[in-house]
DRENLUMFI-916460 format. One record per residue (C-alpha): residue in three letters; y, x negated, z negated. Coordinates in steps of 0.1 Angstrom, whole numbers, padded with zeros to 4 digits, always signed. Example, Ala and Ser with C-alpha at 12.3 -4.5 7.8 and 13.67 -1.06 7.14 Angstrom:
BEGIN
ALA-0045-0123-0078;SER-0011-0137-0071;
% end
This chain:
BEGIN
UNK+0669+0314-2935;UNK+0640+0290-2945;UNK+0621+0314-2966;UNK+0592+0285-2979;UNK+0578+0250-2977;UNK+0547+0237-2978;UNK+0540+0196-2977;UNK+0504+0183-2978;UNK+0503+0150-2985;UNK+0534+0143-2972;UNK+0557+0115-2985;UNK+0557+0117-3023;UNK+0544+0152-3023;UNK+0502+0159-3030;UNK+0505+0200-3029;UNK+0541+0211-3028;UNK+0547+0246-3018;UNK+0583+0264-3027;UNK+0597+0299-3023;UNK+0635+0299-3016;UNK+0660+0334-3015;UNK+0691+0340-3004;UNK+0719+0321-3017;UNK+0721+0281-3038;UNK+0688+0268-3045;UNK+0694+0237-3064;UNK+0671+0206-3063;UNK+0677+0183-3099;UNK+0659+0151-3106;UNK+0658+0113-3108;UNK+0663+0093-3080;UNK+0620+0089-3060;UNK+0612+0121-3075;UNK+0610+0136-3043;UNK+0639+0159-3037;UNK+0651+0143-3003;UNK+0615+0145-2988;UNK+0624+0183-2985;UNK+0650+0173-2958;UNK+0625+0155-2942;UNK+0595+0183-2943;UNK+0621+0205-2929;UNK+0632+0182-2899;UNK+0597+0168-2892;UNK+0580+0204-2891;UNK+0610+0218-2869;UNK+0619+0194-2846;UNK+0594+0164-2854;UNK+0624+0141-2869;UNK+0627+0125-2900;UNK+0649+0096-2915;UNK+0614+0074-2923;UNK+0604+0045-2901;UNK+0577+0053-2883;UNK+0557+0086-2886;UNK+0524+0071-2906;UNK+0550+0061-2932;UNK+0556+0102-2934;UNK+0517+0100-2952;UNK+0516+0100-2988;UNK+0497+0066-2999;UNK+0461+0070-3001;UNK+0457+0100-2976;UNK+0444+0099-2938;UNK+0467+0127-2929;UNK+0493+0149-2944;UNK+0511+0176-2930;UNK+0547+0201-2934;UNK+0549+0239-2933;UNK+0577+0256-2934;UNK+0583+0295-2932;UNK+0621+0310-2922;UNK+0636+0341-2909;UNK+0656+0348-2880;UNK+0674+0381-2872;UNK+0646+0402-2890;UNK+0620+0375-2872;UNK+0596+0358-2895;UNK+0583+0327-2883;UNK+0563+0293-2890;UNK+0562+0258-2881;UNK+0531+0233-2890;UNK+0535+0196-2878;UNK+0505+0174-2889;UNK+0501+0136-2885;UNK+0472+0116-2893;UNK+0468+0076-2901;UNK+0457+0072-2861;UNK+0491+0082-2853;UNK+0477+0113-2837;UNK+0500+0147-2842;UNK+0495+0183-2839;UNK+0521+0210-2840;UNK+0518+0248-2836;UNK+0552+0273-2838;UNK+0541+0307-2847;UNK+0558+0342-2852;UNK+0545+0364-2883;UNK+0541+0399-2877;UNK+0524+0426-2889;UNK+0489+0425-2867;UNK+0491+0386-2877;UNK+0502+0349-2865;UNK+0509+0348-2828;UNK+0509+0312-2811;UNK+0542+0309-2799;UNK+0541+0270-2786;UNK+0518+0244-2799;UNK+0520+0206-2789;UNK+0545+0183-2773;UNK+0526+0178-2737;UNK+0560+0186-2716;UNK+0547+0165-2688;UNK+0530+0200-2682;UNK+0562+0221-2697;UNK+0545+0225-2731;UNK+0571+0215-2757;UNK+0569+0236-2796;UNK+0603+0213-2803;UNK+0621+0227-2772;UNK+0609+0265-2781;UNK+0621+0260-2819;UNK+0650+0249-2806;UNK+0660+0279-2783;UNK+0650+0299-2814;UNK+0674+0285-2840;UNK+0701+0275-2815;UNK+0703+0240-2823;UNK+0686+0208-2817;UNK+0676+0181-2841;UNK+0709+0163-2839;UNK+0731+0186-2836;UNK+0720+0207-2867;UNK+0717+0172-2886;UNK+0757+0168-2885;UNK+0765+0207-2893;UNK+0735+0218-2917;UNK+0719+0185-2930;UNK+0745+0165-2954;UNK+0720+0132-2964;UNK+0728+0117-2991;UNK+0757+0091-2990;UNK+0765+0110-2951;UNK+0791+0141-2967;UNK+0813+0122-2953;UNK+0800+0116-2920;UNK+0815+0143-2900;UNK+0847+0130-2903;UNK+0838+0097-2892;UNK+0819+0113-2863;UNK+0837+0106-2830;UNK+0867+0132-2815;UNK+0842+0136-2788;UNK+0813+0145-2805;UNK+0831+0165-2832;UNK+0842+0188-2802;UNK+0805+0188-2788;UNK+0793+0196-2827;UNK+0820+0228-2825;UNK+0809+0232-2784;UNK+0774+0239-2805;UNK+0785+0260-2837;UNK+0803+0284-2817;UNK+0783+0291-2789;UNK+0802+0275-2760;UNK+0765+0257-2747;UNK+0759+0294-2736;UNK+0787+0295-2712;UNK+0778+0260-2701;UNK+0740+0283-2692;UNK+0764+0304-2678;UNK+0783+0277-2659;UNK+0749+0259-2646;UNK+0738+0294-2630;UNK+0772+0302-2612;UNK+0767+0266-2598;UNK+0729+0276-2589;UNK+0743+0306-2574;UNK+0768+0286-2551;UNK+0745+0263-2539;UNK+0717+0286-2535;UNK+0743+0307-2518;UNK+0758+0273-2499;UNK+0716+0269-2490;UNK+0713+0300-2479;UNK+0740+0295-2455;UNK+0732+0262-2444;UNK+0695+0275-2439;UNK+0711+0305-2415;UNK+0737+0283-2398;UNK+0725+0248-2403;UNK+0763+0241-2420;UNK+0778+0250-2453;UNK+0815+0254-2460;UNK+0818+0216-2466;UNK+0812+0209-2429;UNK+0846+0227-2414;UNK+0858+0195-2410;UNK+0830+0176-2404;UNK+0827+0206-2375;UNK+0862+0203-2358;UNK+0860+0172-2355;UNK+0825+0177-2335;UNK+0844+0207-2314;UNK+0872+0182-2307;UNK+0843+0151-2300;UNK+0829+0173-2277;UNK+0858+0186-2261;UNK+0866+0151-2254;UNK+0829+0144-2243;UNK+0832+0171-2213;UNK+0864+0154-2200;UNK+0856+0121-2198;UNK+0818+0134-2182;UNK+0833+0146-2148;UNK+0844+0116-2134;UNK+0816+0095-2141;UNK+0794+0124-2125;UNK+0810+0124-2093;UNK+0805+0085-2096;UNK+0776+0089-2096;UNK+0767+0114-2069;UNK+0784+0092-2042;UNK+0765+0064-2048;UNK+0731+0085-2047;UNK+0741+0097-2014;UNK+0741+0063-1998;UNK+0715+0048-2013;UNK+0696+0077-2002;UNK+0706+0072-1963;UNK+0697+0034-1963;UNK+0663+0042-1983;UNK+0653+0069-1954;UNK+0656+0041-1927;UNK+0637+0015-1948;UNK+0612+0042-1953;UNK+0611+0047-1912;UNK+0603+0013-1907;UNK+0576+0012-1935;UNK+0556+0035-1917;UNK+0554+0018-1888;UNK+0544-0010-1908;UNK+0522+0001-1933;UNK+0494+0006-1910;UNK+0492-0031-1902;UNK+0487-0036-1938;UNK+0460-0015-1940;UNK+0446-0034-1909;UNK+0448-0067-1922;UNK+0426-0053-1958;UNK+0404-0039-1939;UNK+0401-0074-1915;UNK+0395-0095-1949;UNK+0375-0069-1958;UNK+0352-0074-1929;UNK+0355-0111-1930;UNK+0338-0104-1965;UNK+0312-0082-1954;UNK+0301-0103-1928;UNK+0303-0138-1951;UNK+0283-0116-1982;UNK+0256-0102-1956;UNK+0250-0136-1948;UNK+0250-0150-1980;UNK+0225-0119-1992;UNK+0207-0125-1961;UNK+0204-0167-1969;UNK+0196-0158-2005;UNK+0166-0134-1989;UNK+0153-0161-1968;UNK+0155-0183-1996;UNK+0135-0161-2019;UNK+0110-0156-1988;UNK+0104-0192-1981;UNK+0102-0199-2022;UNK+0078-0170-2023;UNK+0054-0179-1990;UNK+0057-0219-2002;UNK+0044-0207-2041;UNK+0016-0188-2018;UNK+0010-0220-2004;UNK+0011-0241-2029;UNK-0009-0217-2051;UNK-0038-0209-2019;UNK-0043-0244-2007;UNK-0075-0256-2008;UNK-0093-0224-2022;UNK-0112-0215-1990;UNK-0127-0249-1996;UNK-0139-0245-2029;UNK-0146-0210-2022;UNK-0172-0223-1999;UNK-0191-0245-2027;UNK-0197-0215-2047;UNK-0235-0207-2034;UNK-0244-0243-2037;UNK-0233-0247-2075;UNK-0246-0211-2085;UNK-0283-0224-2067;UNK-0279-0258-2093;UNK-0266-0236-2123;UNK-0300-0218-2117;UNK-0322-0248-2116;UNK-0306-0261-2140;UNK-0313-0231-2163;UNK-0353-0232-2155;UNK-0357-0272-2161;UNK-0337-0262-2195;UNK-0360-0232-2201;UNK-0392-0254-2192;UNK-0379-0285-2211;UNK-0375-0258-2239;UNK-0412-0244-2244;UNK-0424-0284-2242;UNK-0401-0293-2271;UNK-0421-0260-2288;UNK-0454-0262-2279;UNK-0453-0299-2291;UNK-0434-0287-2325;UNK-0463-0264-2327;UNK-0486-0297-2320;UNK-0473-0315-2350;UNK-0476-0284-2372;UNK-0514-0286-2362;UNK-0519-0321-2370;UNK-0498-0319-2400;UNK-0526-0295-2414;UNK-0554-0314-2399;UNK-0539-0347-2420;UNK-0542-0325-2449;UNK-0579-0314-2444;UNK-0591-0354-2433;UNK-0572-0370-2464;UNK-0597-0348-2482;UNK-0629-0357-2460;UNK-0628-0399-2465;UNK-0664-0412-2462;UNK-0680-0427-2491;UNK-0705-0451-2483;UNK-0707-0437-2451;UNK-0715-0402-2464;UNK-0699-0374-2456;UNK-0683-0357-2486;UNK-0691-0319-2479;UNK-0731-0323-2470;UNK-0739-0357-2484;UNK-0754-0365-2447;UNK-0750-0405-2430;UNK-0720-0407-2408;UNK-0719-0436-2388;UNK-0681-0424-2378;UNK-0651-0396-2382;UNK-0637-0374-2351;UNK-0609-0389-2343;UNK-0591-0355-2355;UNK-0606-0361-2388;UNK-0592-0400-2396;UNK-0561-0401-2410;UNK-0544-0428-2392;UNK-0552-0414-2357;UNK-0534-0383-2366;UNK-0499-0401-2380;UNK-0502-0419-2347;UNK-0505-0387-2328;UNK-0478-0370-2346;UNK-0457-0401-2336;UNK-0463-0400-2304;UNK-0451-0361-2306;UNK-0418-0369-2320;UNK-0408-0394-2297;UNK-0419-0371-2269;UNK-0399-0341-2284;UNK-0365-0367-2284;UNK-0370-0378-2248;UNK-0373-0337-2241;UNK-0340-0332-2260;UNK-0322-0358-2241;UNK-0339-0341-2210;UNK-0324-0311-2222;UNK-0291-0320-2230;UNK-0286-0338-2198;UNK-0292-0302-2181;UNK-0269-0281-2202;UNK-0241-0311-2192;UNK-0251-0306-2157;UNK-0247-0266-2166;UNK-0212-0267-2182;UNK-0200-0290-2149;UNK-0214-0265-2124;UNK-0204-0234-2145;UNK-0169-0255-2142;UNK-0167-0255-2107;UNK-0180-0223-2107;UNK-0151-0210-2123;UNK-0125-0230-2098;UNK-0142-0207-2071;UNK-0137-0179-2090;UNK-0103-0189-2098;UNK-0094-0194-2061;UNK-0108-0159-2051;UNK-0087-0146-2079;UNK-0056-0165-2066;UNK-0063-0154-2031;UNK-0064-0118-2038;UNK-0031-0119-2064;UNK-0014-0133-2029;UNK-0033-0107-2005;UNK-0047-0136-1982;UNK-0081-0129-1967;UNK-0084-0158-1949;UNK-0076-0189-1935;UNK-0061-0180-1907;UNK-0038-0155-1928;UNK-0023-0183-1949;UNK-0014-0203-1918;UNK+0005-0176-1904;UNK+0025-0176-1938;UNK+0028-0215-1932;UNK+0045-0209-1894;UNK+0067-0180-1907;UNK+0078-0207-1935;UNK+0090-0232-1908;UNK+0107-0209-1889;UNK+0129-0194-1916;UNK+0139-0228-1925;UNK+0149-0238-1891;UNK+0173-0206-1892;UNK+0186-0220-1931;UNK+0211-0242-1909;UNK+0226-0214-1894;UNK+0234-0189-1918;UNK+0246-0214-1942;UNK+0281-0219-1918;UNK+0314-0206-1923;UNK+0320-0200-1884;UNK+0317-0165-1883;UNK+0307-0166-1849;UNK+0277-0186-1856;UNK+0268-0158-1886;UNK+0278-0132-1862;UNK+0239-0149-1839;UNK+0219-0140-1870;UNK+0209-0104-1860;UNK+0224-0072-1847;UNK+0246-0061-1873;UNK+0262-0093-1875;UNK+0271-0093-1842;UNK+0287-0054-1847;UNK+0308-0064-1877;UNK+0319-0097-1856;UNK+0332-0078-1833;UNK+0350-0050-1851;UNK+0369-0081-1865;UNK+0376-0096-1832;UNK+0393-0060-1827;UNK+0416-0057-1862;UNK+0422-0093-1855;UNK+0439-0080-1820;UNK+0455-0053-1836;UNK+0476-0068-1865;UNK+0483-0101-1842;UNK+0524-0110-1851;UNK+0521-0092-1881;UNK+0542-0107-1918;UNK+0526-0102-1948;UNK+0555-0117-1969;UNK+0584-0094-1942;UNK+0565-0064-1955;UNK+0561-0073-1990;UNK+0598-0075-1990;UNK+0606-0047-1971;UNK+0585-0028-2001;UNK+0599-0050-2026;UNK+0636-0033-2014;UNK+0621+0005-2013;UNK+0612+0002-2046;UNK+0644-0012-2056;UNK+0666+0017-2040;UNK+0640+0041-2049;UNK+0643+0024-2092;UNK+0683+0025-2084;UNK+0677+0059-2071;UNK+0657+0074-2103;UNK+0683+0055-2124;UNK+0713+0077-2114;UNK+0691+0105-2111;UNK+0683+0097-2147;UNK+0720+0096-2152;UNK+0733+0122-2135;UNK+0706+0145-2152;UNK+0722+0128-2185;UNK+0755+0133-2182;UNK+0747+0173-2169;UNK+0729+0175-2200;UNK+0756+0161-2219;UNK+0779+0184-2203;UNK+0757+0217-2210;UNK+0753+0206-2242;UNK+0787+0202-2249;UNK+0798+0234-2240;UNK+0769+0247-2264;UNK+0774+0237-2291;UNK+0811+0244-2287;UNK+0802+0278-2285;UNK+0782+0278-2319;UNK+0809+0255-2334;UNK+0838+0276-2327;UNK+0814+0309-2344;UNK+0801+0286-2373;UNK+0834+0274-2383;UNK+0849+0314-2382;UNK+0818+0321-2402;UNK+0822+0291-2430;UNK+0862+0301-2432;UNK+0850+0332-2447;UNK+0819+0313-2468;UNK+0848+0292-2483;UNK+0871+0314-2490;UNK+0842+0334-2512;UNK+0831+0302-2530;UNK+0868+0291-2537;UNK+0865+0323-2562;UNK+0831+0317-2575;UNK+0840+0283-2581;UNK+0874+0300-2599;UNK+0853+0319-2621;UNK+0830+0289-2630;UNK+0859+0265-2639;UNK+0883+0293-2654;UNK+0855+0316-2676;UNK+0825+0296-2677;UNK+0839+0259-2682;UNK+0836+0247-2716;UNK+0870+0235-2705;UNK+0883+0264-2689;UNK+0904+0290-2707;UNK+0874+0309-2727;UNK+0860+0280-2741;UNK+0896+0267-2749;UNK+0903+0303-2765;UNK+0869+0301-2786;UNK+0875+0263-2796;UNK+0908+0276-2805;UNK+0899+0305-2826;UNK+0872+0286-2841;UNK+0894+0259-2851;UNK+0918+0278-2866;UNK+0889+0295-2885;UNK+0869+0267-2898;UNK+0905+0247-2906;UNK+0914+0282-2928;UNK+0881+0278-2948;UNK+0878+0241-2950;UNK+0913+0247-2967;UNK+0906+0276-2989;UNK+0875+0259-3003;UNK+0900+0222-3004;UNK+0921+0241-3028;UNK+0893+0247-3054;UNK+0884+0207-3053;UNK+0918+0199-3072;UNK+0934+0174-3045;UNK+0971+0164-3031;UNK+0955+0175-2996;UNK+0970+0216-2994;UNK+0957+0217-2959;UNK+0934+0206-2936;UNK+0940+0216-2896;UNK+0921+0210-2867;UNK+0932+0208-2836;UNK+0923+0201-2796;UNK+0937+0174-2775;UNK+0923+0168-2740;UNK+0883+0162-2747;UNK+0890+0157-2787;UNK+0892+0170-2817;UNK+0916+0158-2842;UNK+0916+0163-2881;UNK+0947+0164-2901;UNK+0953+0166-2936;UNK+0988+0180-2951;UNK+0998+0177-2988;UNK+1033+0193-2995;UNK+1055+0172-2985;UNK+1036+0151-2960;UNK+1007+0147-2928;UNK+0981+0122-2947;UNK+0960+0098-2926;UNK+0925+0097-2927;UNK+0925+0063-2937;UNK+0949+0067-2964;UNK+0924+0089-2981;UNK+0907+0074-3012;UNK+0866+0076-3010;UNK+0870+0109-3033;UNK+0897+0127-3012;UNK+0875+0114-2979;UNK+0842+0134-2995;UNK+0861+0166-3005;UNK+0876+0171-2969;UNK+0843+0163-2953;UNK+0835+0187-2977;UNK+0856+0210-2973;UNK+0849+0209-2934;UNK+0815+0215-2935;UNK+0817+0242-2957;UNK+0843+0258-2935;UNK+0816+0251-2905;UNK+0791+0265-2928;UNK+0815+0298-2931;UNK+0814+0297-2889;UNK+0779+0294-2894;UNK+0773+0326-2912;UNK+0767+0340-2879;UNK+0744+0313-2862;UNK+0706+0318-2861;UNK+0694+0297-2893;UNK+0719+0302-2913;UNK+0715+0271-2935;UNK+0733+0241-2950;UNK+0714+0212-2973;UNK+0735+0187-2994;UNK+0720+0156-3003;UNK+0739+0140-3033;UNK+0769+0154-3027;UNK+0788+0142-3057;UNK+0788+0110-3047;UNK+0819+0094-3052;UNK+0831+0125-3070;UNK+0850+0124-3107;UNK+0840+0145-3134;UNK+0866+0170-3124;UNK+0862+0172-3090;UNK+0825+0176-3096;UNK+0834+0205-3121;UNK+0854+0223-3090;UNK+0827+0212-3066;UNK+0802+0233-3086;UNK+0827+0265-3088;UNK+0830+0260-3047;UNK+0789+0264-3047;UNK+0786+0288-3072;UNK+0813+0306-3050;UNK+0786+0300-3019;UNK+0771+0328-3036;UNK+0790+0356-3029;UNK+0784+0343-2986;UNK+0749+0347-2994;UNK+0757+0386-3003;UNK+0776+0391-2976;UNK+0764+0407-2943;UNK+0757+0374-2926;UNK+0740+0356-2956;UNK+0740+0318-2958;UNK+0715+0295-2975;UNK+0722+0267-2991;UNK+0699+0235-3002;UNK+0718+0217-3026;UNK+0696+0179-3039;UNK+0711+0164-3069;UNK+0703+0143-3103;UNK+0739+0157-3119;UNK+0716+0187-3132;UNK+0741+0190-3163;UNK+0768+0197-3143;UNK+0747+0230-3133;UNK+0743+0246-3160;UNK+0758+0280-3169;UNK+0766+0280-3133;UNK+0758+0313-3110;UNK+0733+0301-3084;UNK+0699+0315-3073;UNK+0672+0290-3080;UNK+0668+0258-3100;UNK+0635+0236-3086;UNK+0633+0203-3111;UNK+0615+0174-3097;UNK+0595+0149-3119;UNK+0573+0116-3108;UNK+0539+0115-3114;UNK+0510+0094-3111;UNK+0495+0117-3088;UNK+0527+0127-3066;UNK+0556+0148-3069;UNK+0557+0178-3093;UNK+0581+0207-3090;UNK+0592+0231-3117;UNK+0611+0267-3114;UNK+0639+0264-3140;
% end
């Protein structure tokens, strides 16, 4: 029983919070007051589902986010659903139970990627899902008479619902898991369950079959291993007295090729030798000569160095001249005679010093310049000379240096190295020859490898290299044909031994699985007989329910004032039929006018509501459900839900939500609660009447 509801901002509704009781509750007012957005507070905070478009559309205008409370009761269990949506699109939802320490989180949020679902927990709390309760509980408006439009096949899953039958299809799901966790179980121990005993005979027959037809082939088989193991033994004979020769002739080519590479290394080091001793030569030619000039230019680079020193202090001592004369030129411009007097003392001077007239000492300092030139050409003829004898200086030094990088002392040294030269050349000739017995002169171990191949040659003389090749060539063919029926032999053995294996375990497996099959054949008679929502308990409860809700729906028919005296539902196959009797006659659905259609529908759901009285919500909402109704049928319609009351009182009370804008036809009428809805400016406003 939904006890209260709160919307937020939701739809039409700014602040709407109701308190229901047992029993009618009826909701009167114009159509867009807000009455059906009940409905959809209910659905949307339960289950997330609503009848709008999208869920922003569930926001009332002007608002980022709005939300739907709702408080109900089940078995003695109080409990509270919040859903929440905001104008991102984002949602939040928390199921809670009430008790006396507080709230306690039951579920929150609809992550069931990680098994988090608050939908799928409410819905294992009332029983029902969205759907499902939708068709049985919820009558929208215009819909009363959808359940009789509703397919056969979903009617029966509707009443599968309503009466509990889902539990035995639980029920029915776990005897399954316990076969085949019991069939896994076996098939784990014995690698077979009891669906293999035929699959398994005819593997016991296969290899039955496999053991006879084995033998024959076998003995095949040996016979020709046999002989090809007599003629291999004699091919084998003779490739011993062979193979020795073959080693022979390696070991001849591989003294040919010792011989031909120590000749070759033994070329190369002559080679090497004679390139090194003609580089000494070429390198230590002619330095003993200038090696012998080196006393005779060191005595000129001295000379040299004292005619430069000498030629040196001249070019000073005359710079040192013109200095002197430079300040005698000075001191005479200032003593000029004047009328033959000398300028200091007055006295007659019939003539100057020489060192005292000016003229005598320009031409005196001339003469010192062009003396100092002729010195500097002196000089710079002796540091020429220098830099040539330091020159050839440096060629002696050069060759020394030369002579000692090559270790040659003297001249008679080097023309040692010249003779050994010339004679390693003449040998050149020799070693480069293929004639082996021309290598074989070079030295003594030639002439010991040349004749250990004279001897090998000797000793594999008449010997075929393609015979033996051939004679190998056919071992290895009898020996591959011989490993090939070894390998098949060893096949057809295993085959054999395998046979007779595994028709040991098939012939115990297959006693074992009789026994398995005959114990499933009765689990699986329980699951189909007791726990099929097709076997005979289901049939017996669909039965009974039938019968129940076709008793009601006609009981509460009666008070609607119709021809229809009886309505009676009935099985067939997977369906579930509806028929309606007058007196005198079975009516067709169709035949029904609109009026007749809504009072069975009706009718029906009331009588579902009656089976309902022991479900877990307890609750039925109609929308509008005078629709299509005349004034008298609307006048029994409200006796029918004024009768609802005395369900409520019952011990199994039943709610009921009834939305309407007949309010007149309500009054004086013996229901619980009266909520009138008005439109406002500022939302929805609801009035206890």
């Amino acid at each position: 029983m939904i006890t209260s509801i709160e919307l937020g901002d939701f739809l039409a509704h700014a602040e709407t919070k109701l308190e229901f009781e047992k029993g009618v509750t009826i909701f009167v007012g114009e159509n867009g007051a807000g009455k059906s957005s009940i409905i959809d507070g209910i659905t949307f905070s339960l289950f997330g589902q609503h009848t709008r478009k999208s869920n922003k559309g569930l926001i009332k205008r002007g608002s980022n986010q709005g939300y739907s409370k709702i408080e109900f009761s089940i078995n003695g269990k109080q409990y509270e659903t919040v859903r929440k949506i905001d104008s991102k699109g984002s949602l939040s939802a928390t199921f809670y139970e009430i008790t006396k320490e507080g709230r306690v989180e039951i579920a929150a949020g609809e992550r069931k990627q990680f098994g988090e679902s608050m939908t799928e927990q409410v819905e294992k709390t009332i029983g029902m899902d969205f759907e499902k309760l939708k068709i049985a509980s919820i009558v929208q408006q215009g819909e009363l008479n959808s359940i009789i439009n509703a397919k056969p096949k979903e009617f029966k899953e509707l009443l599968n619902a309503i009466i509990g039958i889902d539990k035995l299809d639980v029920a029915s799901e776990s005897m399954k898991k316990v076969t085949k966790e019991f069939r896994e179980k076996i098939k784990t121990d014995l690698g077979y369950d009891d669906t293999h005993i035929d699959i398994l005979q005819r593997d016991f027959e296969k290899y039955q079959q496999d053991i006879k037809e084995s033998e024959p082939e076998k003995k095949q088989l040996e016979s020709e291993q046999q002989q090809i193991q007599e003629e291999l033994k004699k091919l084998q004979k003779e490739l011993e007295t062979e193979t020795p020769k073959i080693d022979k002739i390696n070991q001849l080519e591989l003294r040919k090729d010792e011989l031909s590479k120590y000749a070759k290394d033994t070329m190369k080091g002559i080679q090497e030798k004679i390139s090194e001793n003609e580089r000494k030569i070429r390198d230590c030619e002619g330095c003993f000569d200038v090696i012998e000039q080196k006393i005779d230019f060191e005595t000129k680079i001295q000379k040299v160095e004292e005619a430069l020193e000498d030629s040196s202090n001249k070019i000073q001592e005359m710079l040192s001249q013109i200095a002197s004369l430079k300040e005698k030129q000075i001191l005479a411009s200032k003593l000029q005679l004047k009328d033959n007097k000398c300028p200091v003392c007055d006295s007659t001077v019939e003539k100057l010093n020489p060192f005292f007239q000016v003229e005598h000492i320009k031409e005196e300092t001339i003469k010192l310049q062009e003396n100092i030139k002729l010195k500097e050409k002196e000089r710079e003829m002796y540091n020429q000379k220098k830099k040539e004898f330091v020159e050839k200086v440096q060629k002696t030094r050069d060759a020394e240096a030369t002579l000692r990088a090559h270790s040659i002392n003297t001249k008679e040294e080097l023309i040692g190295i010249q003779k050994e030269t010339q004679i390693q050349k003449e040998k050149l000739p020799l070693i480069n020859n293929n004639d082996l017995k021309q290598i074989s002169e070079i030295d003594e171990h030639t002439k010991l490898i040349f004749e250990n191949i004279l001897k090998l040659e000797l000793e594999t003389k008449g010997f075929s290299e393609k015979e033996f090749v051939n004679l190998k060539n056919t071992i290895e063919e009898k020996q591959t044909s011989l490993s090939q029926i070894h390998q098949q032999i060893g096949g057809i053995l295993e085959k054999i031994d395998k046979a007779e294996k595994q028709i040991d375990l098939i012939q115990n497996s297959i006693l074992e699985l009789k026994k398995v099959k005959k114990y499933i054949s009765k689990l699986d008679k329980v699951q189909t007989n007791i726990f099929s929502r097709d076997g005979s308990v289901a049939t017996s409860l669909r039965s009974w329910a039938l019968n129940s809700i076709s008793v009601k729906a006609s009981e509460y028919l009666s008070f609607l004032n119709t021809k229809i005296q009886r309505i009676a539902l009935s099985e067939k196959a997977r369906d579930v039929s509806i028929a309606c009797y007058s007196k005198t006659e079975v009516l067709e659905l169709e035949s029904l006018s609109g009026g007749e259609k809504v009072s069975v529908a009706l009718a029906l759901r009331l009588g579902m509501a009656s089976l309902l009285g022991s479900s877990n919500l307890n609750l039925m909402i109609l929308d509008e459900p005078t629709t299509h109704l005349d004034v008298e049928r609307k006048k029994s319609l409200v006796r029918v839900l004024s009768q609802l009351s005395e369900i409520s009182n019952s011990q199994t009370p039943m709610q009921f939500l009834i939305i309407t804008h007949d309010a007149e036809i309500f009054e004086d009428s013996n229901v619980e609660q009266i909520y009138k809805f008005e439109s406002k400016e500022e939302g929805s406003k609801v009035i206890a009447l």
